[in-house]
C-alpha positions in Angstrom: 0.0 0.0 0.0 1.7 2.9 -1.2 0.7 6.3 0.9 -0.4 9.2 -0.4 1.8 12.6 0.9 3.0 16.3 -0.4 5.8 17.9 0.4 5.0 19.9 3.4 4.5 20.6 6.5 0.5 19.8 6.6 1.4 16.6 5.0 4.1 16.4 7.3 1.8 17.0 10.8 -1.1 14.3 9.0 1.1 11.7 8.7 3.0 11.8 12.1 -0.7 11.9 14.1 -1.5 8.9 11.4 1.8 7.1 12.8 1.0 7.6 16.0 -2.1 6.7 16.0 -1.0 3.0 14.3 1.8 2.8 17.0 -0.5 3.1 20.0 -3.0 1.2 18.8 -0.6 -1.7 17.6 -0.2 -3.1 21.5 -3.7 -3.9 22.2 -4.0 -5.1 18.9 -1.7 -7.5 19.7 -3.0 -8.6 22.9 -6.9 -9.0 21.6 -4.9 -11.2 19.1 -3.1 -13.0 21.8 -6.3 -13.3 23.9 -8.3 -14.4 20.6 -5.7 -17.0 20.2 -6.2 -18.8 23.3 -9.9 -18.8 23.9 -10.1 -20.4 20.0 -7.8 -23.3 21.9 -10.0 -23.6 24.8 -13.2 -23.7 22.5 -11.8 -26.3 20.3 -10.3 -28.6 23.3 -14.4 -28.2 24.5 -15.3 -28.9 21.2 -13.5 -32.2 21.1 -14.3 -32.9 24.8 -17.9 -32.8 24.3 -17.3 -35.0 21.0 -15.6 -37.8 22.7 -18.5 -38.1 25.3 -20.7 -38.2 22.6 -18.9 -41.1 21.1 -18.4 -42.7 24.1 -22.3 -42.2 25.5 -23.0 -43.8 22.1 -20.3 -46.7 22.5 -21.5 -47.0 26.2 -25.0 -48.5 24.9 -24.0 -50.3 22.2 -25.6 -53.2 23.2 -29.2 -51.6 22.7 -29.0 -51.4 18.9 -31.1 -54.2 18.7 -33.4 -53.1 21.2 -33.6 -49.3 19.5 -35.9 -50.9 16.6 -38.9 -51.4 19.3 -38.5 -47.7 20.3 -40.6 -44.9 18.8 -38.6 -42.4 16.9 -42.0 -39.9 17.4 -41.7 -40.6 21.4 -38.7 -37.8 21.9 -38.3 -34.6 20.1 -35.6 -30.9 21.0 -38.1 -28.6 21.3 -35.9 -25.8 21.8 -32.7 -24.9 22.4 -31.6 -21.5 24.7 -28.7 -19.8 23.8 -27.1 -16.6 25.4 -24.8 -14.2 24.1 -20.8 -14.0 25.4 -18.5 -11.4 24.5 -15.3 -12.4 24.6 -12.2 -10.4 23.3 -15.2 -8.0 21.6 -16.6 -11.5 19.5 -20.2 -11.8 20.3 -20.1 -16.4 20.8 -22.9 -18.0 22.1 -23.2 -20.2 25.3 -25.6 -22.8 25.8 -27.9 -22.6 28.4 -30.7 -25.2 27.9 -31.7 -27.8 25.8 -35.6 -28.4 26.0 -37.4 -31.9 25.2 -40.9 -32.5 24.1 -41.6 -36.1 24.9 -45.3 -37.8 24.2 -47.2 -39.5 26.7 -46.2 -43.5 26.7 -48.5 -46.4 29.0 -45.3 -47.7 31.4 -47.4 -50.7 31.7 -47.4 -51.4 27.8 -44.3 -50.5 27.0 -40.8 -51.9 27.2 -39.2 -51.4 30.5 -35.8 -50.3 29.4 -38.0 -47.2 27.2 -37.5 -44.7 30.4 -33.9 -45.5 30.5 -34.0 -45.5 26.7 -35.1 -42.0 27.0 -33.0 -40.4 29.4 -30.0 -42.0 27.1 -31.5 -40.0 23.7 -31.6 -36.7 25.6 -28.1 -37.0 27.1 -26.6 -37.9 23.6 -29.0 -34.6 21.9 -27.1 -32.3 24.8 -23.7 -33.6 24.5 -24.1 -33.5 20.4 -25.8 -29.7 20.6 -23.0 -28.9 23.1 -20.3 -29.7 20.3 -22.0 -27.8 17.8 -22.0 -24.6 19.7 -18.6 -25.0 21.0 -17.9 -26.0 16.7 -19.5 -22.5 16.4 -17.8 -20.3 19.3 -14.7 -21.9 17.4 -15.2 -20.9 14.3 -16.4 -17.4 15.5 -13.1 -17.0 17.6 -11.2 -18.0 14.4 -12.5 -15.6 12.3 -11.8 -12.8 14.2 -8.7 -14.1 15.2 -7.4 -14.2 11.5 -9.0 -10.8 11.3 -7.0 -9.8 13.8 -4.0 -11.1 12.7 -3.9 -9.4 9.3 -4.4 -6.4 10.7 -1.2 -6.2 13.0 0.6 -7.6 10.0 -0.7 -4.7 8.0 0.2 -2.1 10.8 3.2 -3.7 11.7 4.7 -4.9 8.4 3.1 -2.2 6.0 1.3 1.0 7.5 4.0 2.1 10.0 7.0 1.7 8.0 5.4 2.9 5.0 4.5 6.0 7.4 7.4 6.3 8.7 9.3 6.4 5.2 6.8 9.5 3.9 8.1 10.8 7.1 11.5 10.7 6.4 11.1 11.8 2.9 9.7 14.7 3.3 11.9 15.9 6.4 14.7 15.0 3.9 13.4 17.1 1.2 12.4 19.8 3.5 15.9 20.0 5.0 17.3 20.0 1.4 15.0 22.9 0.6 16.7 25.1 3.6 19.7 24.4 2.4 19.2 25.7 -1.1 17.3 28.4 0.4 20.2 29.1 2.7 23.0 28.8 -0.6 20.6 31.0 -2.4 20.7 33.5 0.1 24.5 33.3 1.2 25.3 33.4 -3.2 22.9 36.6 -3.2 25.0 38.4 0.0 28.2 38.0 -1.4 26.7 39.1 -4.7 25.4 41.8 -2.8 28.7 42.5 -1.1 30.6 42.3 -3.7 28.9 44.8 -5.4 28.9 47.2 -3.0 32.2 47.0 -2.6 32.8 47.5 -6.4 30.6 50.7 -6.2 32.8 52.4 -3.5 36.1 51.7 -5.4 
């Protein structure tokens, strides 16, 4: 990105609050990035967490397959699911609070005894798999504006503040080699001066 600047002192003033601007804000930049970095670890060792209890709730009953061809699909249903709002490191990430079940009436005397149990089972593996997904999502969230992050103290750091800093120098430079001239052009026009009023009094 190559900056835009005139030689002179407006230019000059603009660019140095510009600079300093980028330089203080640079820091906290870098910490949100830091911060970002680590919750986007802790959401994805949740993530996986809550995915091996899934498998292993599954793996734990197994043995039922057989048994899960008497159940009624229509018997258990997520009627809801609550979600709040988390800000962490400014990205708005949701939280689970609440999974809510509709279940249908079922005759305990008619049915299977193992269809309580069989319940209670289906709405632990629903949580734990609802559970991953919003941890999957917090992750993804946390990434994003972790990468967002990222490019912009790379753009700061690697780009805009040298790039600011060299329009600085430049036109200091060329400032400084205007005084100069300015100051030759005035010492050549004194001597002139000089000299010719020394060659009107001879």
């Amino acid at each position: 990105m190559a900056i835009k600047f005139q030689y002179n002192k407006t230019s000059l003033g603009e660019l140095g609050k510009q600079l300093k601007m980028r330089q203080k804000a640079l820091p906290t930049i870098k910490s949100k990035e830091s911060a970002l970095r680590s919750e986007v670890k802790k959401a994805k060792d949740s993530a996986q967490q809550f995915r091996e209890r899934y498998e292993a709730l599954g793996a734990e009953y197994d043995y039922m397959v057989a048994l899960w061809g008497e159940f009624d699909p229509d018997l258990l249903r997520v009627a809801d699911v609550e979600l709040t709002i988390q800000k962490i490191a400014g990205v708005r990430t949701p939280v689970l609070q609440d999974v809510l079940f509709e279940q249908k009436h079922y005759d305990l005397f008619s049915s299977p005894v193992w269809y309580a149990d069989g319940v209670d089972i289906l709405k632990r593996i629903a949580r734990l798999g609802i559970e991953f997904e919003v941890f999957n999502r917090k992750t993804e969230l946390l990434d994003y504006a972790r990468r967002k992050t990222t490019q912009k103290v790379n753009l700061y750091e690697k780009v805009q503040i040298p790039g600011y800093e060299d329009a600085i120098r430049k036109i200091k430079r060329f400032m400084e080699d205007e005084e100069n001239l300015s100051k030759s052009a005035q010492k050549i026009v004194k001597t002139k001066q000089q000299q010719a009023g020394e060659g009107a009094m001879l």
